[in-house]
C-alpha positions, 0 to 999 in steps of 0.5 A, spaced: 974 533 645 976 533 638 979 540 635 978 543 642 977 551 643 976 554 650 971 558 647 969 560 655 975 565 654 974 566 648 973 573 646 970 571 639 962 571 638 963 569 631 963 562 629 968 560 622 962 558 619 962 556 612 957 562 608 952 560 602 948 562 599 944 557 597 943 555 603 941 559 609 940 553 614 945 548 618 943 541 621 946 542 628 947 537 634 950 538 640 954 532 642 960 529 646 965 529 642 970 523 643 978 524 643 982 519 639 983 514 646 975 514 646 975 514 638 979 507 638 975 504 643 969 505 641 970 503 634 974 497 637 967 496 641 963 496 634 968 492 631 966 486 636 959 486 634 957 481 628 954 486 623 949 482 618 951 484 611 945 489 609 949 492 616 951 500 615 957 501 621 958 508 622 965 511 620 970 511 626 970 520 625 961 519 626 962 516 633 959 521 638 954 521 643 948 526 642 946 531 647 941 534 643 939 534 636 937 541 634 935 540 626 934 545 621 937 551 625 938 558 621 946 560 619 944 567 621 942 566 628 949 561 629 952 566 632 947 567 638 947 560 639 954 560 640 954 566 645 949 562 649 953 556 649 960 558 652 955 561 658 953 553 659 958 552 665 961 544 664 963 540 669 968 534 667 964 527 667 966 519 667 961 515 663 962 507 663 959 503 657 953 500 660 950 495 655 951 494 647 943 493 645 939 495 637 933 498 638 926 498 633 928 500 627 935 496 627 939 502 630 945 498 634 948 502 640 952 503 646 949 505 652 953 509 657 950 509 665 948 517 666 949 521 672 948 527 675 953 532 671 951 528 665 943 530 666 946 537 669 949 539 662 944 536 658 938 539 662 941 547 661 943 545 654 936 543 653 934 550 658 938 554 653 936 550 646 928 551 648 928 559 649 931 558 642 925 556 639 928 548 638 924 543 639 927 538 644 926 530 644 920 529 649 924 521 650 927 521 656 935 522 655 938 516 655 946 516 653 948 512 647 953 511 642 950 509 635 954 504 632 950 502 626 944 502 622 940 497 619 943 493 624 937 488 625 940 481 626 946 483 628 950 479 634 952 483 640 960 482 643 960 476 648 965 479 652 967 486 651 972 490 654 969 496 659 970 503 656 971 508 660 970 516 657 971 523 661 968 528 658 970 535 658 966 539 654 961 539 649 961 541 642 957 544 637 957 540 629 953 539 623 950 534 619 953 535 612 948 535 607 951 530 602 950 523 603 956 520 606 959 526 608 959 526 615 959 531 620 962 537 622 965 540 629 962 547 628 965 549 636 968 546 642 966 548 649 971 546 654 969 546 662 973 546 668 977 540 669 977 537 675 
């Protein structure tokens, strides 16, 4: 996890958050976030691919697997959002990259293969997400790292090397505004290791 915080012993329900006053929402997910080990595969991973020229490779520090996206969600209300997620119990999780594909639309992605920790977390993420009011994805879950966009055409890696990933945790993050201007990890939230 990147900028990791134990909040589960934190005694803090207030998230470092940058205020303005010309904007009063945030665009949240929460996600797996990658340490700087998984980070370097992953992005060996899409290095290996051929991408065509209208191809938009995602930055090494976008890498991640979405657990839910959230969208537009009130700055006022993050905190409470925060005091609900370090309730959320996290149990330490391997994924192994399952297959390199690109969906409609020209999405390239690296699926990683479920299993029943992942879909647990996933599940009270949800559980927690809808009693706010958040409209989760009716598509079923299906664990992904997005590699590119526009992706269209692109040929996948012939022989590519297996990633292994243990998660630990989760974090909350923001999708800035500006264009290109990445992500944000708002929180980290740590579990147990087993």
């Amino acid at each position: 996890m990147a900028a990791p915080n134990d909040c589960a012993t934190s005694s803090t329900s207030e998230l470092p958050i940058e205020r303005s006053a010309s904007r009063d929402e945030a665009r949240l997910f929460v996600a797996l976030w990658p340490d700087a080990d998984v980070r370097a595969q992953l992005s060996r991973r899409r290095d290996a691919w051929r991408w065509p020229a209208a191809a938009r490779p995602l930055a090494d520090d976008q890498l991640h697997l979405t657990l839910h996206f959230i969208g537009a969600f009130a700055r006022n209300r993050i905190a409470a959002l925060h005091r609900l997620l370090i309730t959320i119990p996290v149990m330490s999780t391997t994924l192994r990259a399952h297959d390199d594909e690109v969906w409609r639309g020209g999405i390239a992605v690296l699926r990683f293969a479920s299993d029943a920790s992942l879909a647990a977390l996933h599940g009270r993420l949800g559980a927690v997400l809808a009693d706010l009011g958040v409209a989760l994805d009716p598509k079923p879950f299906s664990p992904h790292v997005t590699l590119a966009r526009r992706a269209r055409g692109a040929e996948r890696p012939h022989d590519p090397a297996a990633i292994e990933w243990r998660a630990d945790g989760f974090a909350l993050v923001e999708s800035l505004a500006a264009a290109g201007s990445g992500y944000r990890v708002l929180q980290s939230y740590l579990g147990t290791p087993s």
